[in-house]
N, C-alpha and C positions, 0 to 999 in steps of 0.2 A: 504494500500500500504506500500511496507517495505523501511523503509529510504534508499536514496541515496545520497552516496557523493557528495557534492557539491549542492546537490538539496534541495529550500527549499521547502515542501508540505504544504499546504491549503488545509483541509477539509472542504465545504461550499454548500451551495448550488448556484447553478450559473444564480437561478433568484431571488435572493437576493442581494439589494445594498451592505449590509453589507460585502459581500464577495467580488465584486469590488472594495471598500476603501480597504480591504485586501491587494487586489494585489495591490493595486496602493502604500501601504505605501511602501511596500516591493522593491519598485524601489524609493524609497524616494521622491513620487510624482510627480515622472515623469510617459509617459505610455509606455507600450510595442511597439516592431517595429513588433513584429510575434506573431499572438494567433494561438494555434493547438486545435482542437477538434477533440479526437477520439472515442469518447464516441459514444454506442449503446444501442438500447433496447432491451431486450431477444427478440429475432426473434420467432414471432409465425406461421410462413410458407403464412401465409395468404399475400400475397404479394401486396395487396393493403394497407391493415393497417399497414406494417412493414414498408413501404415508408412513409405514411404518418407520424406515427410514429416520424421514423428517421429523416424529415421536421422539427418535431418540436422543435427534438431535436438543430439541424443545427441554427433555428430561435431562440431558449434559448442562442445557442453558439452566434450568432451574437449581439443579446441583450443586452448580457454584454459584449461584446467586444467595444459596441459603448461607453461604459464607461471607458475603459481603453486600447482602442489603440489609438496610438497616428496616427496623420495626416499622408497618405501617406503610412500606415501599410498595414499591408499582414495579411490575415486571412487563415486559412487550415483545412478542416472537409471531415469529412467522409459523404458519402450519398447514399442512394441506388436510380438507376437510376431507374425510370416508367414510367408512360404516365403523369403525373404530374411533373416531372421536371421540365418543363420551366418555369414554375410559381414559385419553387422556384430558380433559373436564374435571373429572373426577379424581386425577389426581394431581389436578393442580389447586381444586377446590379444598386439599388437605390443608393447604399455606397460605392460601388467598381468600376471601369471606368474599370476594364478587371477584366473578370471571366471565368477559365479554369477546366474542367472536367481530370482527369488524371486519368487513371491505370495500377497502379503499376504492374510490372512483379511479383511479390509476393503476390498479389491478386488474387484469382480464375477466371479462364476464365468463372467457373458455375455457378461465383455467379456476381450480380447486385449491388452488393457493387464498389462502385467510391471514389475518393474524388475532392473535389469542391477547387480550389484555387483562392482565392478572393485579386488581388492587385490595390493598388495604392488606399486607405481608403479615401474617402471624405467624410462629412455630408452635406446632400442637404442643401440649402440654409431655413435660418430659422427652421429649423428642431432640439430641447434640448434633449437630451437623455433623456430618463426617466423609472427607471425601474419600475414604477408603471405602463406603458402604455400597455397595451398589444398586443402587437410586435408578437406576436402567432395567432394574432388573423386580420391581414390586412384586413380592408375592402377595396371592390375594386370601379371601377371608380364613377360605379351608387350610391354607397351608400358613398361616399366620401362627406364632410360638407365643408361651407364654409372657416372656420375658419382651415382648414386641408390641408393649405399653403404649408406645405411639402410633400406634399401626388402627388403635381406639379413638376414633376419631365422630365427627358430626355426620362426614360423609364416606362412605366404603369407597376404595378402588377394585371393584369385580367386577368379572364381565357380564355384559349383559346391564349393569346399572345405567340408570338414568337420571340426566344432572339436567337439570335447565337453566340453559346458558343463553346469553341473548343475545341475538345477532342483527348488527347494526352496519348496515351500509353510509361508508364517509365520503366526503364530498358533493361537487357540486351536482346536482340532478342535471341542472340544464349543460354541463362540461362536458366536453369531448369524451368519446367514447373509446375505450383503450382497445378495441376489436375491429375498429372503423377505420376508414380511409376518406380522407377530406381533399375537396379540393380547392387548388387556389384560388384566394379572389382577386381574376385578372377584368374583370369587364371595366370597361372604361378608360383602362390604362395604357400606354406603349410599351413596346417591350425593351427600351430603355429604364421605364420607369419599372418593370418588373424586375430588370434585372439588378438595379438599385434597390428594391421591397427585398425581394427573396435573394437571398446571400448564405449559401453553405457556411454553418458556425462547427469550428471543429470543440471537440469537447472538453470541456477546462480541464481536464487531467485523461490520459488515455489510460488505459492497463499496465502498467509495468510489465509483467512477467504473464504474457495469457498462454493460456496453454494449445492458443489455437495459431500460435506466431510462426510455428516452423511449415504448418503449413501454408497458411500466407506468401509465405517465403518463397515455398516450393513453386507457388501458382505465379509470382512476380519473376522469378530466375524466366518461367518457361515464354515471358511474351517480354 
């Protein structure tokens, strides 16, 4: 990622402690009021593994957040919505006493990509962070041990449960439509004056490092 003003970056991995004390120094041991996740995983069309996938990534984001948001925080991630949502709903409804589905007018109508916003941060009663624990991996009511005290909560994470969650569509109704194709408005004008209007703007920072460079490459050597 290329530096930004004002912005300090951490490269880490985010199911590592070590990368939580990161962030935590960097607010001089206090925690955050808002963690964002918008992290994905290359999408392989298979749209049962791309959700589940993206779950896990969601439950990685939550993981460390339980490290370093502070009480009464606001969490925000991305998710693709399935037939498996509510379970993960349901366990994010363990941490958060309201959790909201939203999307964006800048989101596709064709795609199943959402995000989840998770406010008002509590940790159930007796329940220690820990990133050794694997948070990835919930077991649910039947397989639940005695000693797994936090695991007693308002809301279960098992399958089949149902949480209601409320989904809100953001932005403008009357704005452009992310699925649509628009044309220009040339009536009235010369094509001097269009071609002073419409001016290819290249984008204030490109990709560093993409992973689709070599072949780019490939296709520019051949013409």
């Amino acid at each position: 990622m290329a530096p930004l003003d004002g912005v300090v970056q951490l490269q880490g991995d985010i199911t590592h402690k070590v990368t939580a004390d990161e962030i935590v120094a960097q607010f001089h041991g206090q925690k955050a009021q808002l963690v964002v996740s918008d992290g994905a995983p290359d999408v392989l069309g298979l749209h049962d593994l791309d959700e589940y996938l993206q779950a896990q990534l969601v439950l990685a984001g939550l993981n460390i957040s339980l490290q370093i948001l502070e009480d009464g925080g606001t969490f925000v991630a991305k998710l693709f919505r399935g037939k498996e949502v509510s379970l993960l709903y349901a366990q994010l409804r363990r941490f958060f006493s309201k959790v909201t589905c939203a999307k964006p007018k800048t989101s596709r109508n064709s795609s199943f990509e959402s995000f989840v916003v998770c406010q008002h941060f509590h940790l159930p009663k007796d329940f220690v962070p820990d990133m050794e624990r694997n948070l990835l991996d919930l077991r649910y009511n039947e397989e639940q041990e005695d000693e797994d005290t936090w695991y007693l909560s308002d809301v279960t994470a098992e399958r089949g449960v149902c949480v209601d969650v409320v989904f809100m569509g953001a932005g403008d109704v009357f704005g452009y439509d992310a699925d649509q194709s628009y044309p220009l408005d040339e009536e009235g004008s010369t094509a001097t004056e269009r071609a002073a209007e419409y001016v290819h703007q290249e984008p204030l920072q490109k990709p560093i490092n993409p992973p689709y460079a070599n072949a780019l490459k490939k296709q520019q050597d051949k013409h």
